[in-house]
C-alpha positions as CSV (number, residue, x, y, z in Angstrom):
1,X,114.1,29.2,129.4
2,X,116.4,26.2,130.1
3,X,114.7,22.6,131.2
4,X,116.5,21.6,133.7
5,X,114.9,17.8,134.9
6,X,111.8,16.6,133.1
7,X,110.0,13.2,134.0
8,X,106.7,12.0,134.7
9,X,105.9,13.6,138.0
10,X,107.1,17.4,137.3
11,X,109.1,19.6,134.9
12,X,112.0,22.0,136.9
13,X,113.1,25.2,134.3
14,X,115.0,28.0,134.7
15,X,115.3,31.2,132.9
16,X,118.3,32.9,133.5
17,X,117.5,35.9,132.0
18,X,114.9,37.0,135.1
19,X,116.3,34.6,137.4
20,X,113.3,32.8,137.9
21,X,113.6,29.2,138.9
22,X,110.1,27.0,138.3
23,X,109.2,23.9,139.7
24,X,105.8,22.6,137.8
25,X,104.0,19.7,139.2
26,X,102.0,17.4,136.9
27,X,98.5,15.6,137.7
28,X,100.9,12.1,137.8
29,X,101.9,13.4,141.3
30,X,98.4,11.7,142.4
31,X,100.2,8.3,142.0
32,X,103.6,8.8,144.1
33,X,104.2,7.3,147.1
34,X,105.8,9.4,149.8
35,X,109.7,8.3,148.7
36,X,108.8,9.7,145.6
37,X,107.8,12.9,146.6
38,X,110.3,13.5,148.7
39,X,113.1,12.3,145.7
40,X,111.3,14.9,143.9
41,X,111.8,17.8,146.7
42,X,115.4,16.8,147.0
43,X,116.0,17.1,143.2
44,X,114.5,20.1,143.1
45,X,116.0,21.5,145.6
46,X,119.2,20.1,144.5
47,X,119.3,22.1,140.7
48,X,117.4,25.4,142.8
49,X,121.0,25.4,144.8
50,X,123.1,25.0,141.7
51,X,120.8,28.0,139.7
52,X,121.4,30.4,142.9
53,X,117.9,32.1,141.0
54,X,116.1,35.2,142.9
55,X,112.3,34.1,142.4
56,X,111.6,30.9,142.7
57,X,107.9,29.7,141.5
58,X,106.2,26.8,142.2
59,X,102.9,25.6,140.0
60,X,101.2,23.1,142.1
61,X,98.1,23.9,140.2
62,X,97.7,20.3,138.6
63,X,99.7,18.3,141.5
64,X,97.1,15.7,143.1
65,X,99.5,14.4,146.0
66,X,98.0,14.7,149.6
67,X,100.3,16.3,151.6
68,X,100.2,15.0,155.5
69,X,100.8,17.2,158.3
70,X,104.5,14.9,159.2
71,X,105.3,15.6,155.6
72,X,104.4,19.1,155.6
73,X,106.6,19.2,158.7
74,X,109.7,17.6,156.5
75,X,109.3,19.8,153.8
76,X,109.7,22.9,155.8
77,X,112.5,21.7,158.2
78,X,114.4,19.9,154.8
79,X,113.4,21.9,151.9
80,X,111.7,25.2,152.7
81,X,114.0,26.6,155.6
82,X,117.4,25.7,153.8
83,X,115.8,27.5,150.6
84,X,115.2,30.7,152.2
85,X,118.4,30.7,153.8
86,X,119.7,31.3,150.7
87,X,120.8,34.8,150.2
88,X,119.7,35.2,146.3
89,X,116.6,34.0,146.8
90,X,114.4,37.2,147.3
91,X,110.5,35.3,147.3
92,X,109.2,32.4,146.5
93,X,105.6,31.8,145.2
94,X,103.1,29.2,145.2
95,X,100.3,28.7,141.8
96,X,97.7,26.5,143.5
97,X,93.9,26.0,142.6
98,X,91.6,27.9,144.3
99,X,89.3,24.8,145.3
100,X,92.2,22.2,146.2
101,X,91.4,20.2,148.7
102,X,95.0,20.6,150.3
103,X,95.6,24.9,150.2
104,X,94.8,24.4,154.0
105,X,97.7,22.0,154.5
106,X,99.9,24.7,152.2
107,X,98.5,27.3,153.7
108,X,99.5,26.5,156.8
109,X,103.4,24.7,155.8
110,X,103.5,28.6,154.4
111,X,102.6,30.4,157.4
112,X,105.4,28.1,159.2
113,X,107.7,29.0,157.0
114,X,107.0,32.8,157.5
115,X,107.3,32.7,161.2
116,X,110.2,31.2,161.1
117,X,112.0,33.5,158.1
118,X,110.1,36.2,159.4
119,X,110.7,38.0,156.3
120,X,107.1,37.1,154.5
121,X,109.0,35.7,151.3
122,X,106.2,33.6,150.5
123,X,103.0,34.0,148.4
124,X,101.0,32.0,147.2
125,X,98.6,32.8,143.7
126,X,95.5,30.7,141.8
127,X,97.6,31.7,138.3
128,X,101.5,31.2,136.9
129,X,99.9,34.5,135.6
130,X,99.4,36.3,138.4
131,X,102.5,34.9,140.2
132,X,105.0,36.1,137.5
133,X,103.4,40.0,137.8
134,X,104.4,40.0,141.3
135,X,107.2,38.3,140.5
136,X,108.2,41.1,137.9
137,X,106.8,44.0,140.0
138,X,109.1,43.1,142.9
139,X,107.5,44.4,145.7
């Protein structure tokens, strides 16, 4: 597994030989500001384009950064939609605590982002665990 950006407010791998492309958030994210966050989705999305991976996983499990419903409305018109446009990508999935306070706001930026792709290419998991089985079963 390669690192491909490290810093303070998340770590963005990729291992080539599944074609899995992470994006793991760290408890810092509680102290960005908005620009910051949405630096952070750019870069991300940025190195996902340059990987052209087929899974992509995302561990918000320890990210403490509110999420508004205007920035919940940027990420899927700036980062989600162009994502799935991408023809390799075949799922992306979503590690997020069971009790955080903001699944409702994810919850619904993900049902967005399903009626618009239509295709149901995202899931969303309580475990990297239990993201990377469905990940490897491929269903």
């Amino acid at each position: 597994m390669e690192t491909l950006f490290s810093d303070h407010f998340n770590d963005i791998l990729y291992n080539k030989e599944n074609g899995i492309y992470y994006h793991i958030a760290k408890s810092t994210t509680a102290q960005m500001t908005e620009a910051e966050f949405k630096h952070m989705l750019l870069n991300w999305k940025q190195l996902m384009i340059s990987c052209n991976p087929q899974w992509i996983l995302i561990d918000s499990l320890n990210s403490h950064f509110p999420i508004s419903p205007s920035l919940q409305t940027w990420i899927v018109q700036n980062i989600t939609m162009p994502v799935l446009a991408i023809g390799s990508v075949v799922k992306y999935f979503f590690v997020l605590p069971e009790e955080f306070i903001s699944r409702l706001s994810v919850s619904q930026f993900t049902d967005e982002a399903n009626n618009v792709s239509q295709e149901g290419k995202i899931r969303y998991f309580s475990s990297r665990e239990a993201a990377e089985i469905a990940i490897t079963s491929k269903d």
